[in-house]
C-alpha positions in Angstrom: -6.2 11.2 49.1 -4.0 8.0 48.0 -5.6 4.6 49.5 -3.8 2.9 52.2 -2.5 0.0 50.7 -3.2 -3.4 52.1 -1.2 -4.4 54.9 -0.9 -7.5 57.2 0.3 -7.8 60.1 1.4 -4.8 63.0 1.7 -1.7 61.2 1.4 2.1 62.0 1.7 5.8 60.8 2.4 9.3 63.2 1.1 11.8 62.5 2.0 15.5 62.8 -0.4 17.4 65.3 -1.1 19.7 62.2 -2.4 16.3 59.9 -5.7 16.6 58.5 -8.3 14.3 60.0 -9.4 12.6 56.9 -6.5 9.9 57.5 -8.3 9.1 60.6 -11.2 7.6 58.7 -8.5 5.3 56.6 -6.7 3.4 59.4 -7.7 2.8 63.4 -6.5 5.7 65.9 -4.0 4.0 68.3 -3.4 6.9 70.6 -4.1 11.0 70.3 -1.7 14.0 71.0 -2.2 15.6 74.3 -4.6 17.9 72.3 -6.9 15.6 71.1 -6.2 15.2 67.4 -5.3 11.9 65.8 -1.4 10.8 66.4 -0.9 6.9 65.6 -3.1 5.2 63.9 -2.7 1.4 62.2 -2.6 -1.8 63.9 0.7 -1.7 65.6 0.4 -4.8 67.8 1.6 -4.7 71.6 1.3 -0.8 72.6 2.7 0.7 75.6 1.5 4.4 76.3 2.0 7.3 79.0 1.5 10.7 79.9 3.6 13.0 81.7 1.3 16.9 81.5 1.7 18.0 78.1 3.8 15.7 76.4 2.4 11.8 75.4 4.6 8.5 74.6 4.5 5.6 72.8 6.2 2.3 73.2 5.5 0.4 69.8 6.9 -3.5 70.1 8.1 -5.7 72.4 8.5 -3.4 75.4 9.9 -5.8 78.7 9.6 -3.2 81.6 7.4 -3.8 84.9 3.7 -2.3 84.9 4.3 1.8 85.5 8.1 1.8 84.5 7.0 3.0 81.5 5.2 6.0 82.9 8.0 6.7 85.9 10.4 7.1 83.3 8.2 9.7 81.0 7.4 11.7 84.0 11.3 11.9 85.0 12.1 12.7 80.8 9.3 15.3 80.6 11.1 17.2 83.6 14.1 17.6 82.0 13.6 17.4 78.4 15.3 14.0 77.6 14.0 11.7 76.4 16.6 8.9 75.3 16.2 6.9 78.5 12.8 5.8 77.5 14.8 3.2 75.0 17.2 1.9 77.8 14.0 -0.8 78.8 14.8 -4.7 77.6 13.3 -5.8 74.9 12.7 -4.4 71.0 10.8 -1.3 70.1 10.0 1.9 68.8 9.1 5.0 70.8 7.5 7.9 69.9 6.9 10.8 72.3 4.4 13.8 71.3 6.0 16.8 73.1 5.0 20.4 72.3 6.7 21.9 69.0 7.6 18.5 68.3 7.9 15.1 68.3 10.8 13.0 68.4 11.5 9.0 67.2 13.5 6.6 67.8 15.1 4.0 66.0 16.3 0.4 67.9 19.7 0.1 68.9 20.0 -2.7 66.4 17.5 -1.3 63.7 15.1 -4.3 64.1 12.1 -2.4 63.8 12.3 0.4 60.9 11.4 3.7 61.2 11.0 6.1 58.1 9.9 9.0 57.7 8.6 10.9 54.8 6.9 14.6 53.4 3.6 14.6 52.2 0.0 16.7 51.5 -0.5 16.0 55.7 3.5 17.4 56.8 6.2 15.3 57.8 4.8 11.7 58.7 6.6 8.7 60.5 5.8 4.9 60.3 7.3 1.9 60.0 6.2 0.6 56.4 8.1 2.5 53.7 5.0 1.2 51.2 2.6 2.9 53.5 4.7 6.1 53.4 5.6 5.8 49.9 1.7 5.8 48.9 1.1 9.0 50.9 3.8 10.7 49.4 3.4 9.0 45.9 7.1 8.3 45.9 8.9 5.7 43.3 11.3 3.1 43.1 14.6 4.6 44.7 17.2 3.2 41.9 20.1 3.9 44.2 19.1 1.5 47.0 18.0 -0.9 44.2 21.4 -0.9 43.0 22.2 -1.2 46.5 20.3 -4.6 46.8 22.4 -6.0 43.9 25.6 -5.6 45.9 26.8 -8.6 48.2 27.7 -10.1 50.4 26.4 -6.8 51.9 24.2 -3.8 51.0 26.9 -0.7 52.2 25.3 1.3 55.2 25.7 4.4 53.0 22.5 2.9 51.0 21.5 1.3 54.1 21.5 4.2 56.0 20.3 7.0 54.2 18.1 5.5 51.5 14.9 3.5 51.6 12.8 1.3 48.5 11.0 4.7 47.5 12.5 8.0 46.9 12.0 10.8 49.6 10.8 8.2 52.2 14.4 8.4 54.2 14.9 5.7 57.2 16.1 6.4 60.4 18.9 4.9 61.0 19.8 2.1 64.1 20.6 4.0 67.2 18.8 7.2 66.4 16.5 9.7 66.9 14.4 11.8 64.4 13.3 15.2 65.6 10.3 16.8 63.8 9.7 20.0 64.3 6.0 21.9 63.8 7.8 23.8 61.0 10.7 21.6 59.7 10.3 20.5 56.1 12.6 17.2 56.8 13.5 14.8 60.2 16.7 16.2 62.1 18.6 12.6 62.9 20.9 12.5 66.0 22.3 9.5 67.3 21.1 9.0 70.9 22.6 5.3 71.6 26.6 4.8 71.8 27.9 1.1 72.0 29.8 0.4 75.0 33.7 0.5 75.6 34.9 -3.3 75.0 36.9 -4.0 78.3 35.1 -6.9 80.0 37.1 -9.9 80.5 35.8 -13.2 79.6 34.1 -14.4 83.1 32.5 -11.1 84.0 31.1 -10.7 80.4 29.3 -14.2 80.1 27.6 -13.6 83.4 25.9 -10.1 82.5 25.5 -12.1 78.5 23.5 -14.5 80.5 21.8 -12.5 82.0 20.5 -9.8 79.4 19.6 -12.7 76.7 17.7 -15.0 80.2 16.1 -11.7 80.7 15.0 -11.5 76.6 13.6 -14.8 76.3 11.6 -15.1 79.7 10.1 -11.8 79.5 8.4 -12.9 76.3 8.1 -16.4 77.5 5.9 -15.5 80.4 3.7 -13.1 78.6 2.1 -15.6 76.8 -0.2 -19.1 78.1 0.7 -20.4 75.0 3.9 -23.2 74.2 7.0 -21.1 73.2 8.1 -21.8 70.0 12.0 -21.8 68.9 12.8 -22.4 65.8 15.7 -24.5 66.5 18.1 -25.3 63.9 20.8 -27.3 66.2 23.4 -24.7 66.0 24.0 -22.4 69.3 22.6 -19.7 68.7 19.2 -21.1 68.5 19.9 -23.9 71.3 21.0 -21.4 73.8 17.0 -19.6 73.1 15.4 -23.3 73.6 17.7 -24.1 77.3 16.6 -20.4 78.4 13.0 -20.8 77.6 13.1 -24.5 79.1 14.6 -22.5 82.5 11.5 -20.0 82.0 8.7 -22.1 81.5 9.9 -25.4 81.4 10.5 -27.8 78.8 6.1 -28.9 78.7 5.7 -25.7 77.3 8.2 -25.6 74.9 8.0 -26.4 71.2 11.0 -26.9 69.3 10.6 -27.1 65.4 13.4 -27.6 62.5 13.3 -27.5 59.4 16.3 -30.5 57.7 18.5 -29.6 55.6 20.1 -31.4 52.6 23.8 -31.3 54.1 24.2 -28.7 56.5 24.3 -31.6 59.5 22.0 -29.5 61.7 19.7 -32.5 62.5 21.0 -34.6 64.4 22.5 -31.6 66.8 18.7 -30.2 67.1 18.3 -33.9 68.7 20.5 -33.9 71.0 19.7 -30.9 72.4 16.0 -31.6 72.6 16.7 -34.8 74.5 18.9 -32.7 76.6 16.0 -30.5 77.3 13.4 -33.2 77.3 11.4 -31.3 75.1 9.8 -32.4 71.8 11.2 -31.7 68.2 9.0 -31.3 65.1 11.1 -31.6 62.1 9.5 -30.8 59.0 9.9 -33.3 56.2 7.4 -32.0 54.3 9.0 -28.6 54.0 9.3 -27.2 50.0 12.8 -27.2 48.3 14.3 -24.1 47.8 12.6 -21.8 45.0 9.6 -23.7 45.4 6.4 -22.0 44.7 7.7 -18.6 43.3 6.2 -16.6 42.8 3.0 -16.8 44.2 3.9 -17.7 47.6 6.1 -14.3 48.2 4.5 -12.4 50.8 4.0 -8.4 50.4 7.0 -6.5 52.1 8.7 -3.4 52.3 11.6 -4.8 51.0 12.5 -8.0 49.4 11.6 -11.0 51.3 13.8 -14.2 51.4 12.7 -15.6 48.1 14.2 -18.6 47.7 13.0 -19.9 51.1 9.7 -18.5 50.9 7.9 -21.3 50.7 9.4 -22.8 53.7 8.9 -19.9 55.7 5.1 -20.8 54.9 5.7 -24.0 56.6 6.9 -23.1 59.6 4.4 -20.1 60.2 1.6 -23.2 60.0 3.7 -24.9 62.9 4.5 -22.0 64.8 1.1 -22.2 66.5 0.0 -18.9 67.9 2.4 -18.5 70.8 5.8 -17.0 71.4 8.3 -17.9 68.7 11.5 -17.2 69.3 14.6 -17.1 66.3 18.4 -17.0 66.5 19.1 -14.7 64.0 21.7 -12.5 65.0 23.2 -14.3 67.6 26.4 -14.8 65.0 26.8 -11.4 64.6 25.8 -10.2 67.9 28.3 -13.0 69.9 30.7 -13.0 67.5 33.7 -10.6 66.8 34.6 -9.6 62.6 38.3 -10.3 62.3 39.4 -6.7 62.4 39.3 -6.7 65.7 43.2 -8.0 65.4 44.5 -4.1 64.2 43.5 -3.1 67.6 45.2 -5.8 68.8 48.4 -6.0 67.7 48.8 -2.1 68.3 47.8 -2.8 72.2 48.8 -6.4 72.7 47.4 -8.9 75.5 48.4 -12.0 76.8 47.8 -14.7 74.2 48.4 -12.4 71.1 50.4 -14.5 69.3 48.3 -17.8 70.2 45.4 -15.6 68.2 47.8 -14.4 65.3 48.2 -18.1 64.5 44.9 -19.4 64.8 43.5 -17.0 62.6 46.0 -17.3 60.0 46.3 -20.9 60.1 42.2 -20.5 59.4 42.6 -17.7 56.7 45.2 -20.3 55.1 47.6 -17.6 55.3 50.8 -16.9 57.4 51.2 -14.7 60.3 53.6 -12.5 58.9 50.7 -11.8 56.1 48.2 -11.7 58.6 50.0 -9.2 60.5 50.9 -7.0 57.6 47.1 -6.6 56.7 46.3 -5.5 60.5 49.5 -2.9 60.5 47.8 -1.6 56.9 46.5 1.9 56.9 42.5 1.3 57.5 40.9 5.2 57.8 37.2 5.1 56.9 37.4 7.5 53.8 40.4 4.8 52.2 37.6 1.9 53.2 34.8 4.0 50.8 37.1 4.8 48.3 38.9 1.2 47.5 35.0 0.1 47.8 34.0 2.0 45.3 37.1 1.3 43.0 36.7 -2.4 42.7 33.2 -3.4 42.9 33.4 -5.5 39.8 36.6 -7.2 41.2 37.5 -9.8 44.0 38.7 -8.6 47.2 41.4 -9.4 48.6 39.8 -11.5 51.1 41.9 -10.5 54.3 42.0 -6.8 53.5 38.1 -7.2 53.2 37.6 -9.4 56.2 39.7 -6.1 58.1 37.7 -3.3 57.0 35.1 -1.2 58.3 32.4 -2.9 56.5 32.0 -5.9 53.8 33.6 -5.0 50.9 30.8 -4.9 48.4 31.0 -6.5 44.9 28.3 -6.4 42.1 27.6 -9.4 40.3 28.7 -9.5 36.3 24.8 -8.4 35.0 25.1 -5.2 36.6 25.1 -2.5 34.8 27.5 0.4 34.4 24.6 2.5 35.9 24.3 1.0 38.7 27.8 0.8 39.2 27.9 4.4 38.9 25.4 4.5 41.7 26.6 2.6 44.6 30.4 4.1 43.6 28.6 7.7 43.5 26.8 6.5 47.0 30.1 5.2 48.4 32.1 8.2 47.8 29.3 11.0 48.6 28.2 9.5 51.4 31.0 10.2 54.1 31.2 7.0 56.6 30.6 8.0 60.3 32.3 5.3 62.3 29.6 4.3 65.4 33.4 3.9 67.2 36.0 2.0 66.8 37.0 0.1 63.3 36.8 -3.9 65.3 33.4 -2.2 67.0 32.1 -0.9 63.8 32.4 -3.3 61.5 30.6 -5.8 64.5 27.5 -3.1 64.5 27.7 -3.2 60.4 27.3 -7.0 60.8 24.4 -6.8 63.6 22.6 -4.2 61.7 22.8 -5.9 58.1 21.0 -9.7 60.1 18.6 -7.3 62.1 17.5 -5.4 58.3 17.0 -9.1 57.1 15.4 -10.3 60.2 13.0 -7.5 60.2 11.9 -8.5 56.3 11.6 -12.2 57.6 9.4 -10.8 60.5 7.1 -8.9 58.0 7.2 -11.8 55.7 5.8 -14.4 58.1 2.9 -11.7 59.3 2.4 -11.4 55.5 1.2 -15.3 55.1 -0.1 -15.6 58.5 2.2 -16.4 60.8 3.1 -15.6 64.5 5.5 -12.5 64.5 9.1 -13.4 65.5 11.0 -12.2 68.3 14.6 -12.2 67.8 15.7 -11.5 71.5 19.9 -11.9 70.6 19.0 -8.4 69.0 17.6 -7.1 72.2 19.7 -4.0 73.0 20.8 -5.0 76.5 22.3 -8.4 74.5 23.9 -7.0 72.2 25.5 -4.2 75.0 26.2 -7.2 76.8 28.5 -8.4 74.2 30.1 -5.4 72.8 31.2 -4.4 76.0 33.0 -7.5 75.9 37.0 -7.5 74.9 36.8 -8.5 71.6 39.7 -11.0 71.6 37.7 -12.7 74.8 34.7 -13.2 72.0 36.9 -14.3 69.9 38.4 -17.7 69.5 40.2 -19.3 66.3 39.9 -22.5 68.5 36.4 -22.4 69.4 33.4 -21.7 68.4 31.5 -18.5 70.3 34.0 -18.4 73.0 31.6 -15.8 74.6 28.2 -17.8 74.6 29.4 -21.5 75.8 31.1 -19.7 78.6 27.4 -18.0 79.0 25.2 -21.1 78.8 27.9 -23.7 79.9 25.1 -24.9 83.1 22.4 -25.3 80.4 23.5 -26.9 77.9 26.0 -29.9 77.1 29.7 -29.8 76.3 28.8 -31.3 73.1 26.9 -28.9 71.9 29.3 -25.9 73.6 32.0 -27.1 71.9 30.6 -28.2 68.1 33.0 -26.6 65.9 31.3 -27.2 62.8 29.5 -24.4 60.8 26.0 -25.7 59.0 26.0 -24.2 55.5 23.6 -24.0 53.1 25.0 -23.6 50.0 23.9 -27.2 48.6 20.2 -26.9 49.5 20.0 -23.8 46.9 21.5 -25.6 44.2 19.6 -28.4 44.4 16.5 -26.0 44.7 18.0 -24.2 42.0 18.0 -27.4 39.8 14.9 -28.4 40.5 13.3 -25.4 39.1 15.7 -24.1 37.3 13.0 -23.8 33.9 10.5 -22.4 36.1 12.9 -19.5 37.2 14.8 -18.8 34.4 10.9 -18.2 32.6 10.5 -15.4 35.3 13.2 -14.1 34.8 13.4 -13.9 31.1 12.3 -10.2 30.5 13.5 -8.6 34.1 12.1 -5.5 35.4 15.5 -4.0 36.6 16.7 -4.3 33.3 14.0 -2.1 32.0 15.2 0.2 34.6 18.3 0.4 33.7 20.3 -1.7 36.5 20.6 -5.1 35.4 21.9 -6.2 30.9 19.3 -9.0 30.8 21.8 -10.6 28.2 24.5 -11.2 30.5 22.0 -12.2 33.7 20.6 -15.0 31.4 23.8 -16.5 30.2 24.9 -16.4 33.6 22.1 -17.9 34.8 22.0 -20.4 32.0 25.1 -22.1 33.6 25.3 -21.3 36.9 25.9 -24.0 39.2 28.6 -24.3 41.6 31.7 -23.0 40.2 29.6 -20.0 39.3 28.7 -16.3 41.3 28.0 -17.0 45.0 24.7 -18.1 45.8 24.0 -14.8 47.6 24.1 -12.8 44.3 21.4 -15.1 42.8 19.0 -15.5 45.7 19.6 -11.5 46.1 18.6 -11.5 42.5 15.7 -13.5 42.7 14.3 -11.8 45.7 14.8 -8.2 44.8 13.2 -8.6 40.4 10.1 -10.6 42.0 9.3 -8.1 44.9 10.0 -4.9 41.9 7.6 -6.4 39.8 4.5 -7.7 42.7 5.0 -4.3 44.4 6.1 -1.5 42.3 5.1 -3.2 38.9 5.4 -1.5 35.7 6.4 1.7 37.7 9.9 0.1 38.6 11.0 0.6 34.6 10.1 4.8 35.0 
């Protein structure tokens, strides 16, 4: 058989009952079917397992239930053949349950913690490294999700969703469940989780918002003997996961590191709210520029890591220590509310309508009248894929694209027609399925795009070492919490999370509630850019992607060559970066077949 490749950090692989038992003598078994023969094996970190007669389940993750809740909820499942309850726990995980005929998995409400699946010599197997899968299967580079990758600000969820890095290892998507049966060549994916109606007022929402995201940072916070560590950048997402782990374990257990950047203004907020806390702040001087140390410091991942701030990724895993560390990505998304959420209103308005109209035009410097025009404009999902797919070498217009299902996706000038053909193909074939409505949709499009990323930072830092990071704002009873709020409640054009000040407004100071400045980071990768500039545009000179047909090397250099700040967004280069180094480390000369 095909060796395992290397792998750090939690891993596993599921077998079918059927597998042969050679793959038990390649990797650990974790946990056996009810009849004995090898089910997970790997090293999947913090396991939670229970039997209910003939049918066996697995909780892989960060699994927040009371000792036996597990097991009293298998028992009650097995008697009536549903399952889906076992993922209504707090927390962040994957379960698995081994059931006769079958076995079923399921995916995170927020697709944190992938899930693939994949056909090979052993039957249909399940893990959550498509590398690992890939091997077994001896699958290649999947050039549509590559092109995929080139496209920003956002990969569409029709790559997202139905494609992986290697061809025939599918992923199940966020919010579903993969059925395979003893038979079945392929998975059958149903959706098990539905997001909430939005109908909570203001007041009632921040008290249940507080409550699911207190729950998702003590319940890790107390696990451990260990300081908690937050990485805590000085905006609120991050401030509101140091007060709440201050209230769990108090601030002498609590270590709060930042890493400064050039011009964002981050620092001196990540001050105050450590005084306010009476905890202590490292800030990490020392910590590389952007680009720095590419390429050797990229870790191994499924997909590509964050390049550019590799090397200061590396820094913080040495500071992290070994305890909880806790990370505020998502909390935007999550807390925050994409501006189509104004069709629905103007077709149902509430009381303050028009106070919202003309906030969020005057911050879209744009009129009312305008503003309302582009909410009143016909908006059916099969229009969104199809204008998608017609301009991706052009500029949207930006309030139509802030008002659609997804982020309108836009390739970068050295794609090539290929791969243009590729993602409009993938656009247009692959039907959207709205999750619910178009405001609700595009929010889940949002949280699932920052949980993908966070999930590649949280394989990343295992990958040189580091503590794995919890992200708890992409806990499923948070981000419920927040859906089910009105979205013009989470909305504000006058303040900043609307939602989350109300929700932490005893923990934290006005100050820091009410900041309504956004840090950006846009300088820090140009001056990392100019610093090694030569250094990156060496790598880059003979490009893998363009021997596989996606990227016209001519036209990437020349870009590259001048770019600086009147040039593409800084997305489309780090995107760059990231995706031709992890192509050539991982799939090597196999990328240009």
């Amino acid at each position: 058989m095909t060796p395992l490749p290397g792998l750090r950090g939690a891993w596993w692989l599921a077998l079918p009952r059927t597998a042969a038992n050679e793959l038990e003598h390649h990797a650990p078994v974790v946990t056996r079917h009810p009849c004995g023969r090898p089910w997970v094996l790997g090293a999947p970190g913090p396991v939670t397992t229970a039997g209910a007669g003939a049918v066996r389940a697995v909780a892989i993750g960060e699994l927040l239930a009371q000792e036996g809740e597990f097991a009293a909820a298998l028992r009650a499942a097995a008697a009536c053949g549903d399952f889906d309850a076992l993922m209504g726990f707090p927390g962040s995980y994957t379960v698995l349950v081994s059931a006769p005929g079958r076995m079923l998995l399921y995916c995170d409400a927020a697709g944190l913690r992938p899930l693939y699946t994949a056909r090979c010599a052993h039957g249909v197997v399940a893990g959550d490294r498509a590398r690992l899968l890939a091997a077994l299967a001896g699958a290649g580079l999947d050039e549509v999700w590559a092109a995929g990758r080139l496209c920003a600000p956002d990969v569409p969820s029709a790559i997202r969703t139905t494609r992986s890095p290697y061809r025939g290892v599918a992923p199940v998507p966020a919010g579903c469940r993969a059925v395979l049966g003893a038979e079945e060549p392929r998975a059958r994916i149903a959706r098990y989780w539905h997001p909430p109606a939005p109908v909570l007022p203001l007041e009632e929402g921040a008290r249940r918002v507080r409550a699911a995201l207190a729950e998702a940072v003590a319940g890790r916070a107390r696990r451990s003997r260990d300081p908690v560590c937050v990485a805590l950048s000085g905006g609120m997402d991050s401030a509101a996961l140091a007060a709440l782990a201050a209230e769990a374990v108090g601030p002498g257990r609590l270590r709060l590191v930042t890493l400064p950047s050039a011009a964002s203004g981050d620092l001196p907020w990540a001050h105050k709210v450590a005084a306010h806390l009476g905890a202590p702040l490292e800030v990490l001087d020392d910590a590389p520029d952007l680009f720095a140390g590419l390429p050797g410091v990229l870790p191994t991942t499924d997909e590509p890591p964050p390049a550019a701030g590799a090397a200061r990724i590396a820094r913080l895993a040495r500071a992290a220590g070994s305890g909880p560390h806790l990370n505020g990505q998502g909390g935007d998304e999550v807390v925050g509310v994409p501006l189509a959420h104004l069709r629905h209103l103007v077709r149902a308005p509430r009381r303050g309508f028009l106070r919202h109209l003309r906030g969020h035009a005057a911050l879209h410097n744009t009129t009312s009248a305008a503003l309302l025009r582009h909410a009143l404009a016909p908006a059916s999902p099969s229009r969104w894929a199809r204008t998608a797919a017609a301009h991706l070498d052009t500029a949207p217009d930006a309030l139509g694209a802030a008002m659609g299902w997804e982020a309108h996706p836009r390739l970068a000038s050295w794609a090539t027609l290929r791969a243009r053909r590729l993602v409009a193909a993938a656009l247009t074939h692959a039907p959207l399925n709205p999750w619910a409505d178009l405001a609700t949709h595009a929010a889940l499009a949002r949280i699932r795009t920052s949980a993908a990323a966070a999930a590649t930072y949280r394989q990343a830092m295992a990958g040189i070492g580091g503590p794995e990071p919890a992200f708890p704002f992409l806990d499923r009873p948070v981000v419920e919490a927040c859906l089910a709020v009105r979205p013009e409640a989470r909305s504000d054009p006058w303040r900043a999370k609307p939602l989350l000040a109300a929700a932490l407004r005893p923990l934290l100071p006005d100050p820091v509630l009410e900041r309504s400045t956004k840090a950006s980071y846009t300088t820090d990768v140009h001056q990392g850019w100019a610093r090694h500039r030569s250094h990156l545009l060496g790598l880059l000179s003979e490009p893998h992607l363009a021997q596989a047909g996606l990227v016209n090397a001519d036209r990437l250099h020349g870009a590259l060559e001048r770019w600086g700040a009147a040039g593409p967004a800084p997305a489309y280069v780090t995107g760059l970066v990231g995706l031709e180094l992890w192509a050539r480390s991982v799939l090597g000369e196999a990328v240009a077949c």
